[in-house]
Short mmCIF file of the C-alpha atoms (twelve columns), coordinates in Angstrom:
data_MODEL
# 
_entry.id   MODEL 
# 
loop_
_atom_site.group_PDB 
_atom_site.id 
_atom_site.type_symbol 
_atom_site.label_atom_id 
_atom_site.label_alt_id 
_atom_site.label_comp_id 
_atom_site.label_asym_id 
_atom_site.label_seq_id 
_atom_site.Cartn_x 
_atom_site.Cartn_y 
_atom_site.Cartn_z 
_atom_site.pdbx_PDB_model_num 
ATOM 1   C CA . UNK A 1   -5.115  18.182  4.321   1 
ATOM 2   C CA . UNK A 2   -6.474  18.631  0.687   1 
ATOM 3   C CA . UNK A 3   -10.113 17.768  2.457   1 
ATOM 4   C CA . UNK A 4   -9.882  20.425  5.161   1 
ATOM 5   C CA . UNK A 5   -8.628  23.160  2.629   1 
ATOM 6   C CA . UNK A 6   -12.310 23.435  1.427   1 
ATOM 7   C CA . UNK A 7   -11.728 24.115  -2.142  1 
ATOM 8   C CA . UNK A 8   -10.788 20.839  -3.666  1 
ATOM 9   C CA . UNK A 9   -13.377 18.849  -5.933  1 
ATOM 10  C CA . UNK A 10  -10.984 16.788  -8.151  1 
ATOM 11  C CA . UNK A 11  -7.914  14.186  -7.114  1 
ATOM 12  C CA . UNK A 12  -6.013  12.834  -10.068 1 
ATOM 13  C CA . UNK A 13  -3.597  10.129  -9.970  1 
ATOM 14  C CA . UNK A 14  -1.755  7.834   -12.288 1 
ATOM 15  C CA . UNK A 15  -2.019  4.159   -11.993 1 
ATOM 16  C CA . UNK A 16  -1.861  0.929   -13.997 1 
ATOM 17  C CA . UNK A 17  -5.440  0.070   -14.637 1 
ATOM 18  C CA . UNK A 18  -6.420  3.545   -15.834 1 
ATOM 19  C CA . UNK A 19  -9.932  2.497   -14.269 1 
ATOM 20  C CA . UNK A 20  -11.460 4.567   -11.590 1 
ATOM 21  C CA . UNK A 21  -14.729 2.336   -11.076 1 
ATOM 22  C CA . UNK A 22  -12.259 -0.826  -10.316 1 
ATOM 23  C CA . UNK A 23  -10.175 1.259   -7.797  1 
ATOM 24  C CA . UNK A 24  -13.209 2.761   -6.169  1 
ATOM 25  C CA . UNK A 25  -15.042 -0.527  -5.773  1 
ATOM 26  C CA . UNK A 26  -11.509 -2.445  -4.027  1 
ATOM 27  C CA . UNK A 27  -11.165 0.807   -2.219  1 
ATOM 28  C CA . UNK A 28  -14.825 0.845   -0.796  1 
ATOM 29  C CA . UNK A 29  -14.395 -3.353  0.214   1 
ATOM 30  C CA . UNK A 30  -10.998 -2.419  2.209   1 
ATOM 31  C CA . UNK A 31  -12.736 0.920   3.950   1 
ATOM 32  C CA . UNK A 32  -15.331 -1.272  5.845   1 
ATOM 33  C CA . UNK A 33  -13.209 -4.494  6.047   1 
ATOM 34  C CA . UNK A 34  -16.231 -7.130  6.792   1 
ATOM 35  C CA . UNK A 35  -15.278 -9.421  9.290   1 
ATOM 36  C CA . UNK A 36  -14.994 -12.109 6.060   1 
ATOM 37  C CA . UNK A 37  -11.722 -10.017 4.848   1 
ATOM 38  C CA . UNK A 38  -10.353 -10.187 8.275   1 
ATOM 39  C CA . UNK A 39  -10.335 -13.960 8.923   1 
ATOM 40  C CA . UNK A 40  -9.198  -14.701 5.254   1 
ATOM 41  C CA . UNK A 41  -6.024  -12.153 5.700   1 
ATOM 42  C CA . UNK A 42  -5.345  -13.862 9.053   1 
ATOM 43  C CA . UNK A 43  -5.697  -17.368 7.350   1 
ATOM 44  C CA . UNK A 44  -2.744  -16.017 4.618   1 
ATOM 45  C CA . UNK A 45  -0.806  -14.476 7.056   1 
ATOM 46  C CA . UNK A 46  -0.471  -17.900 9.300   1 
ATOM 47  C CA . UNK A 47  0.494   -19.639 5.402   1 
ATOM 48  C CA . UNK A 48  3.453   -17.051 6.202   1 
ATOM 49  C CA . UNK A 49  2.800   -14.987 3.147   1 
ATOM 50  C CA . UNK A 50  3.984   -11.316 3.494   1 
ATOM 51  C CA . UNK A 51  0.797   -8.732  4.259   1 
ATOM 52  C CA . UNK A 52  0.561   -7.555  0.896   1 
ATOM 53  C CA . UNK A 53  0.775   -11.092 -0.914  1 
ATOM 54  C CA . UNK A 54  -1.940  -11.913 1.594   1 
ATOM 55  C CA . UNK A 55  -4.253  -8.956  1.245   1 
ATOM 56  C CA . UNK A 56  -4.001  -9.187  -2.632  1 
ATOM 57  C CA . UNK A 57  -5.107  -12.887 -2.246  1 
ATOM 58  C CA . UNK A 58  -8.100  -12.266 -0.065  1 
ATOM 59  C CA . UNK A 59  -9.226  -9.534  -3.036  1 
ATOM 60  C CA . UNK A 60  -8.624  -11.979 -5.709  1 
ATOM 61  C CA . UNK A 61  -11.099 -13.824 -3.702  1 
ATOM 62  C CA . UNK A 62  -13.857 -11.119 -3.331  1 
ATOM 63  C CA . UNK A 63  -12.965 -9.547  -7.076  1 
ATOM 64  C CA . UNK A 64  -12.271 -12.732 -9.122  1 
ATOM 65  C CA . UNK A 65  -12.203 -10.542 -12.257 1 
ATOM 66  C CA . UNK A 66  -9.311  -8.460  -11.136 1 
ATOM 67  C CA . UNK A 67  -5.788  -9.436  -12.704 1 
ATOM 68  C CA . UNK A 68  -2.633  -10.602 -10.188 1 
ATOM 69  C CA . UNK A 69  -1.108  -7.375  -11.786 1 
ATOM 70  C CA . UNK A 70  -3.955  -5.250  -10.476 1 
ATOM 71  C CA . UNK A 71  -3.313  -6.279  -6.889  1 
ATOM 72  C CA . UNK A 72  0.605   -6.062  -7.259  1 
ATOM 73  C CA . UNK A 73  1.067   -2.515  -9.245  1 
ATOM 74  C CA . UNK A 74  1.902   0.117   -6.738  1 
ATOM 75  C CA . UNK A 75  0.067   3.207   -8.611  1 
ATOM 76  C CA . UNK A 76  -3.082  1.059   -8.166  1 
ATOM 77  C CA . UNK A 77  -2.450  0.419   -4.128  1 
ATOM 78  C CA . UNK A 78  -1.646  4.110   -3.746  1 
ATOM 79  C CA . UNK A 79  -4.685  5.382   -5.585  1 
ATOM 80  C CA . UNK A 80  -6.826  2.258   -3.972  1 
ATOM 81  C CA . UNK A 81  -5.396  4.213   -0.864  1 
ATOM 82  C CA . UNK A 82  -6.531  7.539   -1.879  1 
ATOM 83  C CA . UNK A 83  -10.037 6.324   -2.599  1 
ATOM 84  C CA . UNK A 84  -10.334 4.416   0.746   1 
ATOM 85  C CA . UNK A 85  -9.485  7.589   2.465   1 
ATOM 86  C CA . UNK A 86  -11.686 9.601   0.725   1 
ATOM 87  C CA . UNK A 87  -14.831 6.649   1.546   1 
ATOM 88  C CA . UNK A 88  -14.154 7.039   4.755   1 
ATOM 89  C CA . UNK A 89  -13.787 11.146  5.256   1 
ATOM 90  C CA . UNK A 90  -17.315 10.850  3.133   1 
ATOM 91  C CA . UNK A 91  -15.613 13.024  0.894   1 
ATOM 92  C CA . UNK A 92  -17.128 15.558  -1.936  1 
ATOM 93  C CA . UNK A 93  -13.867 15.067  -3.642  1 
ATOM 94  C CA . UNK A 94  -14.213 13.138  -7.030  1 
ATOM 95  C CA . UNK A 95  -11.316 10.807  -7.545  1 
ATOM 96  C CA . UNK A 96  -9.794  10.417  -11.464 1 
ATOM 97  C CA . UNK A 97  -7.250  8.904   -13.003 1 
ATOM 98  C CA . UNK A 98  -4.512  8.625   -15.998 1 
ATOM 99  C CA . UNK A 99  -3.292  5.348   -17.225 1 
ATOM 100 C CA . UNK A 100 0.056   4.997   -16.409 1 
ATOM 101 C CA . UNK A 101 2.105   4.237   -19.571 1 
ATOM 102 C CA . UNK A 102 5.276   2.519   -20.127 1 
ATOM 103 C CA . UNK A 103 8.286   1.775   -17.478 1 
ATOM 104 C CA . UNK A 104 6.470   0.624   -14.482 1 
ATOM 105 C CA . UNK A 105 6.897   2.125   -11.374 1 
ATOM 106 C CA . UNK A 106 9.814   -0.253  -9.932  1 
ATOM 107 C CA . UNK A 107 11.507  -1.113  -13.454 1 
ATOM 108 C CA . UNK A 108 15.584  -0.385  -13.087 1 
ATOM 109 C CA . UNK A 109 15.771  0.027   -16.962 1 
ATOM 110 C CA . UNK A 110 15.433  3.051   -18.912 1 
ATOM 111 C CA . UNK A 111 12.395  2.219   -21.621 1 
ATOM 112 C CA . UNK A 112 12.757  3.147   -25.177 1 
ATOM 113 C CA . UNK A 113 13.908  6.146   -26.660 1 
ATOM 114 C CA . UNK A 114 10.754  7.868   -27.014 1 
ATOM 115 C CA . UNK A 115 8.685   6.405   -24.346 1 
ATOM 116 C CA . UNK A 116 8.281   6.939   -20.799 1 
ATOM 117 C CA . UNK A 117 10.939  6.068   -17.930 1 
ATOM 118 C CA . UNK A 118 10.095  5.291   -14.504 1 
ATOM 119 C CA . UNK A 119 11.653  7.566   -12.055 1 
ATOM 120 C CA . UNK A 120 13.137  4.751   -10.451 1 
ATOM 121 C CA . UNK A 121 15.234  3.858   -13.528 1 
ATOM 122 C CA . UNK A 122 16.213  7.208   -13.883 1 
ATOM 123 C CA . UNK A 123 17.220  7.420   -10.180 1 
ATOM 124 C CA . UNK A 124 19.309  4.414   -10.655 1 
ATOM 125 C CA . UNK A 125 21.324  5.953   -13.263 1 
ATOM 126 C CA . UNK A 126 21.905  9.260   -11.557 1 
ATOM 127 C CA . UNK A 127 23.258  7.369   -8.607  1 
ATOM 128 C CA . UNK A 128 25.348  4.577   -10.017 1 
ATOM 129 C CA . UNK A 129 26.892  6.750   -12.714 1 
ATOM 130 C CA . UNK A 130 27.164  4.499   -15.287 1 
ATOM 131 C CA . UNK A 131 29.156  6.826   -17.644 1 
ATOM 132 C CA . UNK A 132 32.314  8.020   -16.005 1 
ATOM 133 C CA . UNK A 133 31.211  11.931  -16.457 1 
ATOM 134 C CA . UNK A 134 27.974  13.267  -15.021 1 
ATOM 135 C CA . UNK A 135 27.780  15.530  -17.754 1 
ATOM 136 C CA . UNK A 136 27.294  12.301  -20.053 1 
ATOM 137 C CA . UNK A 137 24.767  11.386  -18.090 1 
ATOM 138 C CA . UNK A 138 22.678  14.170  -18.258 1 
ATOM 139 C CA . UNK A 139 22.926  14.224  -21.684 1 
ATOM 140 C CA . UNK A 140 21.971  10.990  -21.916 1 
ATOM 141 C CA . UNK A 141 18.648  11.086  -19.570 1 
ATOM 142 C CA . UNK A 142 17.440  14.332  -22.053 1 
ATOM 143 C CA . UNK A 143 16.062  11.532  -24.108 1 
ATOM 144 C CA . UNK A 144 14.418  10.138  -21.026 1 
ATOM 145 C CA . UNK A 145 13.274  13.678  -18.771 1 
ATOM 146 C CA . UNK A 146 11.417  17.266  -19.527 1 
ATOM 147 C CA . UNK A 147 14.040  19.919  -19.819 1 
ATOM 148 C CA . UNK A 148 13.255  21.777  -16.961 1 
ATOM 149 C CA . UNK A 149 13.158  18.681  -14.957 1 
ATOM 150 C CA . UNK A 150 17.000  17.886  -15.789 1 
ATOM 151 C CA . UNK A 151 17.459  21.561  -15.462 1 
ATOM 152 C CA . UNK A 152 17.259  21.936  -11.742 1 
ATOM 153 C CA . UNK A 153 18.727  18.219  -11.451 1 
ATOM 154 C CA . UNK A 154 21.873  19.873  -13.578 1 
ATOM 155 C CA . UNK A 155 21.561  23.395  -11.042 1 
ATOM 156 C CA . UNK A 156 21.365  21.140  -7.852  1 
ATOM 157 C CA . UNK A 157 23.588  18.404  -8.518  1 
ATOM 158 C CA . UNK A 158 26.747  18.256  -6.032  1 
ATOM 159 C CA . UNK A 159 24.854  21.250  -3.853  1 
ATOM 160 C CA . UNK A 160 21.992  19.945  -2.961  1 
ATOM 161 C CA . UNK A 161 21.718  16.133  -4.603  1 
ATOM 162 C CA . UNK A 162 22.214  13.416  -4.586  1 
ATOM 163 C CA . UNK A 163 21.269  12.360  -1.227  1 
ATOM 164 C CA . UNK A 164 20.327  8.541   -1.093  1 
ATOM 165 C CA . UNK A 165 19.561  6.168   2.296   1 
ATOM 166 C CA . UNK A 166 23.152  5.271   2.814   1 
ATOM 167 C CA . UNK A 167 23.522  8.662   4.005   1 
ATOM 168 C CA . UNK A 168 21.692  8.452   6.790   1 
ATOM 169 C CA . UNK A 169 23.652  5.679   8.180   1 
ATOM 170 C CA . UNK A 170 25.487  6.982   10.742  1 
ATOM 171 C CA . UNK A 171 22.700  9.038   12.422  1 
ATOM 172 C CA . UNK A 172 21.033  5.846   12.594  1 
ATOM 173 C CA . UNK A 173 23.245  3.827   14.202  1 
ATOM 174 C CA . UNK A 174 24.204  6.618   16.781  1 
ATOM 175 C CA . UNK A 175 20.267  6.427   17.570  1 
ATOM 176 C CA . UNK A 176 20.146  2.613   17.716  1 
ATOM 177 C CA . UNK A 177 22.784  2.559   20.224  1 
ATOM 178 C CA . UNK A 178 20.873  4.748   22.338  1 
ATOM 179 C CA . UNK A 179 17.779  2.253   22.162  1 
ATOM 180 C CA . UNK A 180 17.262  -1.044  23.875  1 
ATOM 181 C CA . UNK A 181 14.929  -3.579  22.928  1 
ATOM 182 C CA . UNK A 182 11.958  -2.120  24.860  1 
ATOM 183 C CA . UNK A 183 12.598  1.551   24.140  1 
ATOM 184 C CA . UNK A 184 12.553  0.805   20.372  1 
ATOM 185 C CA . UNK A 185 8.792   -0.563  20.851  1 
ATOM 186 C CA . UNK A 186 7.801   3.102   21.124  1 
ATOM 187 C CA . UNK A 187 8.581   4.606   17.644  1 
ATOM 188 C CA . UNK A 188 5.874   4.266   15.164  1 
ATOM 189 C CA . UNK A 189 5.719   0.740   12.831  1 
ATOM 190 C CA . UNK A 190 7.970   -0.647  15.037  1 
ATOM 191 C CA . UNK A 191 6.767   -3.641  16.777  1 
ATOM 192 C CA . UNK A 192 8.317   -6.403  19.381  1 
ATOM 193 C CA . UNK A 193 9.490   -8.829  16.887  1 
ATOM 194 C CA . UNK A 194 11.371  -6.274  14.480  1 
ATOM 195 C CA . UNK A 195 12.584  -4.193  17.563  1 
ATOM 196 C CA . UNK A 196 14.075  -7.672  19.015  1 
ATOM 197 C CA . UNK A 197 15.397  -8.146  15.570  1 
ATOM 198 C CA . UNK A 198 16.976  -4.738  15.523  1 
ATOM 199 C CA . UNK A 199 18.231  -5.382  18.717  1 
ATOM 200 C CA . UNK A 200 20.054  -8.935  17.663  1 
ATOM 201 C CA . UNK A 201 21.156  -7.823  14.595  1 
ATOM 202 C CA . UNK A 202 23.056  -4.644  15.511  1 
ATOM 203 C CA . UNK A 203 26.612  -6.107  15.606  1 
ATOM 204 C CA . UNK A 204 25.911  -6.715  12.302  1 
ATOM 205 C CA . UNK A 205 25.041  -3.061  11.100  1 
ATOM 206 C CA . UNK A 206 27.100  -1.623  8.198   1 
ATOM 207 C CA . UNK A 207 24.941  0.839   6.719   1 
ATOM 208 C CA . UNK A 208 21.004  1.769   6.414   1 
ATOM 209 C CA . UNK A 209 20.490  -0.388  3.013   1 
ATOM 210 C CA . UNK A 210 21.957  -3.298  4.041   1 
ATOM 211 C CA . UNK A 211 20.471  -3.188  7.503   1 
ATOM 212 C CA . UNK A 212 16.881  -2.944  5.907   1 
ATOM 213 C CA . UNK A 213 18.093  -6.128  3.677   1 
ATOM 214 C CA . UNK A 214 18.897  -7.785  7.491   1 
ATOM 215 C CA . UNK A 215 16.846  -7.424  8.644   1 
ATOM 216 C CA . UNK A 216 13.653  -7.883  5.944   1 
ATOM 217 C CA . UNK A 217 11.464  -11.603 6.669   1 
ATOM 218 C CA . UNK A 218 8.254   -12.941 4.810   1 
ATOM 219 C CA . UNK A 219 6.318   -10.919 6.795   1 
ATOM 220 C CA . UNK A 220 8.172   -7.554  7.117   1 
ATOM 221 C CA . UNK A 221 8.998   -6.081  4.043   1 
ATOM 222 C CA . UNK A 222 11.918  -3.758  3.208   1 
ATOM 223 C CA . UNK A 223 9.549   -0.661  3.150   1 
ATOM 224 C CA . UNK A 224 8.398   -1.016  6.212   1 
ATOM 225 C CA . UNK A 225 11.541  -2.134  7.656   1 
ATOM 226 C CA . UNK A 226 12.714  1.022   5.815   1 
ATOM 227 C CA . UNK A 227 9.816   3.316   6.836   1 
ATOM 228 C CA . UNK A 228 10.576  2.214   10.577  1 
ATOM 229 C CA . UNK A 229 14.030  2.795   10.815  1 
ATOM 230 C CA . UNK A 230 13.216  6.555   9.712   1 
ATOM 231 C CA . UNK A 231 10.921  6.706   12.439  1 
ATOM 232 C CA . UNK A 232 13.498  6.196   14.734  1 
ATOM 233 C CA . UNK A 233 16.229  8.592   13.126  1 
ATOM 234 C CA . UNK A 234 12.885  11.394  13.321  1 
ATOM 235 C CA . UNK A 235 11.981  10.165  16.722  1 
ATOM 236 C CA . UNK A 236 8.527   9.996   15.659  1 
ATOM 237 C CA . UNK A 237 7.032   7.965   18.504  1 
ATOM 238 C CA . UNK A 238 3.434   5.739   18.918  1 
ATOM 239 C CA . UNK A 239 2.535   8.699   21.212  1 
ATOM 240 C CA . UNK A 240 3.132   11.163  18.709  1 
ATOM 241 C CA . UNK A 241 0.595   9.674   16.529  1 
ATOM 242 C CA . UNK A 242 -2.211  9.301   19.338  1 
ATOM 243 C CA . UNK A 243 -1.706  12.927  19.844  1 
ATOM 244 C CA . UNK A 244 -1.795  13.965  16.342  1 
ATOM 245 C CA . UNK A 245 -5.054  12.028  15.841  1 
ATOM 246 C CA . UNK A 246 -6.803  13.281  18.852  1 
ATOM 247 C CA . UNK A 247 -9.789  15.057  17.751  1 
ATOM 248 C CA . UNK A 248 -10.237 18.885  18.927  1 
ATOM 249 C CA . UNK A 249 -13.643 18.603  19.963  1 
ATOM 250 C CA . UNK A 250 -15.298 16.348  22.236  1 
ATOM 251 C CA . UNK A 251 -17.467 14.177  19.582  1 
ATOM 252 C CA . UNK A 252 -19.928 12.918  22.095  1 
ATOM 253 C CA . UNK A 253 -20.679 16.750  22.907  1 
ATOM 254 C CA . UNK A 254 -21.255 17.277  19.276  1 
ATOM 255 C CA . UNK A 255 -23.325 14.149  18.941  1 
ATOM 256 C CA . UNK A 256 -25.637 15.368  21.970  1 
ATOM 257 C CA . UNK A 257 -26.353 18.743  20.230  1 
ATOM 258 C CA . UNK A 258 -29.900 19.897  20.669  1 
ATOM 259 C CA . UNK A 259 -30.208 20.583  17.203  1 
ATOM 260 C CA . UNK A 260 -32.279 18.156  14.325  1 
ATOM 261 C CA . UNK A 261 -30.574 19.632  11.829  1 
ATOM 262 C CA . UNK A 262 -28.232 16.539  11.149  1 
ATOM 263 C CA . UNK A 263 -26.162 18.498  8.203   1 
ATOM 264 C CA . UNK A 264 -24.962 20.700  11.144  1 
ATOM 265 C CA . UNK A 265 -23.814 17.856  13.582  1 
ATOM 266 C CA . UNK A 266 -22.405 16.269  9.912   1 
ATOM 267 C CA . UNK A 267 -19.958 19.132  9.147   1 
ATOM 268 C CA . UNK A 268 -18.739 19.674  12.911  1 
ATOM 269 C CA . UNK A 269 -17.657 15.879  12.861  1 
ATOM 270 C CA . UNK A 270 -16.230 15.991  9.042   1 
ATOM 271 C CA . UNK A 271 -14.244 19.087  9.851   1 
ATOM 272 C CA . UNK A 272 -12.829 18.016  13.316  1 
ATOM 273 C CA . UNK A 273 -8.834  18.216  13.095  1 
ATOM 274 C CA . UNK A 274 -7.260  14.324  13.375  1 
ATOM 275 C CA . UNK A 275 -3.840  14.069  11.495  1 
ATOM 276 C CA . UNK A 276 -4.347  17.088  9.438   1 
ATOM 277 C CA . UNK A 277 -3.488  19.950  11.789  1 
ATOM 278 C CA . UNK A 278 -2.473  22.655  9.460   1 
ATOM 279 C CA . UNK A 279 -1.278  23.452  5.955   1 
ATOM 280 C CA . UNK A 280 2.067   25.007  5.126   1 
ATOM 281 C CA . UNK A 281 2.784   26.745  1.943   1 
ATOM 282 C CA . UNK A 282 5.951   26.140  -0.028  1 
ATOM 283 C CA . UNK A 283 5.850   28.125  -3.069  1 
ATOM 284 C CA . UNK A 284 2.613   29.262  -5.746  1 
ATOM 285 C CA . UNK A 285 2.554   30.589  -8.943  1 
ATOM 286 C CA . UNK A 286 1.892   34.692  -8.532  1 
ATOM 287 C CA . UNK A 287 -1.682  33.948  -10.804 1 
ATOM 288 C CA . UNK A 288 -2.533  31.499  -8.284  1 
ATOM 289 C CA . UNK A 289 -2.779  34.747  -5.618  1 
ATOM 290 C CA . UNK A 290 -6.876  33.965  -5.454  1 
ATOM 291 C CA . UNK A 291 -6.732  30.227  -5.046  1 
ATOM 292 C CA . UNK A 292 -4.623  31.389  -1.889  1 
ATOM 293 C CA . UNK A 293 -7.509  34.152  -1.128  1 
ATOM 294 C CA . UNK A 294 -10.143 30.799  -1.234  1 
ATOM 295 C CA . UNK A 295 -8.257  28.535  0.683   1 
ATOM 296 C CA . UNK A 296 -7.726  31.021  3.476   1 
ATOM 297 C CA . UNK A 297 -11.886 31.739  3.394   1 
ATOM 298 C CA . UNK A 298 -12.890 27.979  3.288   1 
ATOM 299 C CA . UNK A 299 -10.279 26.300  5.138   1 
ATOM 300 C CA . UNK A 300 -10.748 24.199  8.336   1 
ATOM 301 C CA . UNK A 301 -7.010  24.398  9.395   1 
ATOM 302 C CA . UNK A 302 -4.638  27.088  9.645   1 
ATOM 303 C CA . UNK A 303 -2.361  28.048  6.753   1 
ATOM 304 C CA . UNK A 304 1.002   28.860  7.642   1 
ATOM 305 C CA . UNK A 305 2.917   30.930  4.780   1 
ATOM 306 C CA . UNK A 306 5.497   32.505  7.249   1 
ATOM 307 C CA . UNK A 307 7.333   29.895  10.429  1 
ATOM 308 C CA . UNK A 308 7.508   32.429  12.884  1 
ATOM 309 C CA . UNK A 309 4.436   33.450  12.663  1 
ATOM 310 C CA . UNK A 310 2.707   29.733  13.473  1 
ATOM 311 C CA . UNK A 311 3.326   29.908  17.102  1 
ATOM 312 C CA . UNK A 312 0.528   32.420  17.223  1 
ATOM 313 C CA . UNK A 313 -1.427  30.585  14.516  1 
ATOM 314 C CA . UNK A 314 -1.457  26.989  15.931  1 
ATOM 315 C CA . UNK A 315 -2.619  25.117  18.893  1 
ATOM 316 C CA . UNK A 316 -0.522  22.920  21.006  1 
ATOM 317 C CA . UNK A 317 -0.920  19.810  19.029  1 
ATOM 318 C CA . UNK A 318 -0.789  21.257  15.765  1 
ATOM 319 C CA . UNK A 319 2.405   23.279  17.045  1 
ATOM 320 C CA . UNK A 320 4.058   19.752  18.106  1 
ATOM 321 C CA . UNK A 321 3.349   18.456  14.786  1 
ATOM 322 C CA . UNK A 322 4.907   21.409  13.165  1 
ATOM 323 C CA . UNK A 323 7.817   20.693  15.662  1 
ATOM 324 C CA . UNK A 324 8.811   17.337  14.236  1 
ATOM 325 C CA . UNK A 325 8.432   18.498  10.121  1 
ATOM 326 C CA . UNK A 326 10.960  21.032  11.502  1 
ATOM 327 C CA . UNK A 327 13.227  19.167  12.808  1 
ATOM 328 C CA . UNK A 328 13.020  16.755  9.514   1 
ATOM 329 C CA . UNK A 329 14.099  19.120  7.714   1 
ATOM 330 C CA . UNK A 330 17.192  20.295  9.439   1 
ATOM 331 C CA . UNK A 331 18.465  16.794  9.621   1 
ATOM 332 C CA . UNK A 332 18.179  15.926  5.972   1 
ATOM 333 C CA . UNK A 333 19.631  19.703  5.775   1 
ATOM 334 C CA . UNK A 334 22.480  18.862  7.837   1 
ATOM 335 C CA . UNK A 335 23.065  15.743  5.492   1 
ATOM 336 C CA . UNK A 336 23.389  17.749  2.681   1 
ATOM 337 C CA . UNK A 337 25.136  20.616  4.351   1 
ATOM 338 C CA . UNK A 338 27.927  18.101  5.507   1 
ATOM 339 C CA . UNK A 339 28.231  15.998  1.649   1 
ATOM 340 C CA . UNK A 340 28.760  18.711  0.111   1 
ATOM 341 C CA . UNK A 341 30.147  21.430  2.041   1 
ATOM 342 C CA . UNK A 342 26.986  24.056  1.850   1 
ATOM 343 C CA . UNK A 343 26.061  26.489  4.120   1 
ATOM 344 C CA . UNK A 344 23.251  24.722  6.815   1 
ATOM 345 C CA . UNK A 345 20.119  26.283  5.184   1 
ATOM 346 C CA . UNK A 346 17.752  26.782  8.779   1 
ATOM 347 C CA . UNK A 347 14.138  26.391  7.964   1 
ATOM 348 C CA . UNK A 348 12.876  29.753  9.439   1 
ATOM 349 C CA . UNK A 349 15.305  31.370  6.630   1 
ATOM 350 C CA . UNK A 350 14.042  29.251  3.844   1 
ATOM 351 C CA . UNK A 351 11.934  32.030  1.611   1 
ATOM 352 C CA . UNK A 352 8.556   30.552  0.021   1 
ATOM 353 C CA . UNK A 353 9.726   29.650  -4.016  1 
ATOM 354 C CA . UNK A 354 7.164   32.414  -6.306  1 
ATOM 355 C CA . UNK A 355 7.240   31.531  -9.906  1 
# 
């Protein structure tokens, strides 16, 4: 999305190293994957390793100066993700990025009084309430948070928050029961061996968490047992993802173009439509009114401000795609709408936040 908007130059992101060059060199190994990196991850994966312990071994082998903590840090994977998507759009966007300090990203404890907390130990606090007022816990976490951060959490909490997995539960198991083994094969990350696992295991289901702890092996891990399982509760399907991808143009018409000007064949093909179908904006700061004016001049994909308006904006596959971020959002609204006894909040109400 941020590469069909037109107007980006710069991606920032924090990691662990604090070293673009490193994560820009991993990242441009892993965007051609030479046929050597594909036998060596097979080789780990037969040892029965899980896919991330055995693509971090196979670059340990091709960067022998890069630390096990380089490989295993999950600011560093994300932004090695970023750059490997940018490599392969050919992007003009320049990748940066700020040292993470600090709690690391999974670390359950608060850090020091004075330095930074991972959002994951602040989460855990929030949610197991370990002072018997909430009120004692915020006022605990201002050591830990920005002020206006805690602010909304303070404004939101029992309206809107906390919503966790668990809550999910039920919708999920009222779509698992629907499923048989073969049906499941169709939603997205979901393959044969964990669908027959969901299958097996379903007597057993108590609640989302636990189920992902079920149902987790060597080689699946709890986030993608996790990621699946939302798949299904979305109905986001394999199919769904062919048709999002589909290009809209025919790129062997473009590539037959009687024209030797390559830069024009170049920017049909890096502009073509896969995954990103269309941008949809939230909120903006009133100042930011002419970034708004550029984006709308230089982008590649629509830019829906207003719902109802999209149907006239948006193709058929770009309108499907819009059809399934809709409906994710009324379920988690219904969630929240049923915890805590608010008014269901429909999407095509929901104003655009203007600070």
């Amino acid at each position: 999305i941020l590469e069909k908007l037109g107007v980006v130059n710069s991606l920032v992101f924090g990691s662990e190293a604090g070293d673009i060059d490193c994560i820009r060199n991993v990242a441009g190994f892993l965007a051609n994957e030479p046929v050597e990196y594909k036998e060596r991850l097979h080789f780990f994966l037969k040892q029965g390793l899980s896919f991330p312990k055995a693509r971090a071994n196979v670059l340990s082998e091709v960067f022998p100066d890069l630390t096990e903590g380089f490989l295993s840090s999950s600011n560093n994977i994300l932004g090695i993700e970023y750059c490997r998507a940018l490599k392969c759009f050919d992007s003009s966007i320049t990748p940066m990025t700020i040292a993470r300090k600090d709690n690391l990203y999974h670390d359950e404890e608060l850090a020091e009084v004075g330095k930074l907390s991972s959002a994951t130990a602040i989460r855990k606090v929030l949610i197991e309430g370990i002072v018997s007022d909430v009120s004692d816990t915020f006022y605990m976490l201002a050591s830990y948070m920005p002020e206006s951060s805690l602010n909304i959490l303070k404004e939101n909490w029992s309206i809107s928050a906390p919503i966790v997995a668990n809550d999910f539960s039920l919708l999920l198991k009222y779509k698992l029961l629907l499923e048989n083994r073969n049906s499941l094969t169709q939603y997205v990350d979901v393959t044969s061996d964990l669908a027959d696992r969901i299958y097996n295991n379903l007597n057993s289901y108590k609640d989302f968490n636990s189920f992902c702890d079920l149902l987790k092996t060597k080689e699946l891990t709890y986030t993608r047992i996790a990621r699946s399982l939302i798949h299904i509760i979305l109905n986001i399907k394999k199919s769904d993802y062919d048709l999002y991808k589909k290009e809209t143009l025919n790129l062997e018409t473009v590539l037959e173009l009687n024209t030797n000007e390559a830069n024009v064949k170049d920017n049909i093909l890096k502009n073509h439509k896969n995954y990103g179908q269309y941008a949809r904006i939230l909120g903006f700061r009133k100042e930011a009114s002419l970034l708004l004016h550029e984006i709308k001049e230089h982008s590649s994909i629509p830019l829906i401000s207003k719902l109802s308006d999209s149907v006239k904006e948006l193709d058929s596959i770009a309108l499907s795609m819009l059809e399934k971020d809709i409906q994710a959002a009324h379920i988690y609204e219904s969630v929240i709408s049923d915890k805590f006894e608010q008014k269901f909040r429909n999407e095509f109400q929901r104003q655009l936040v203007i600070v």
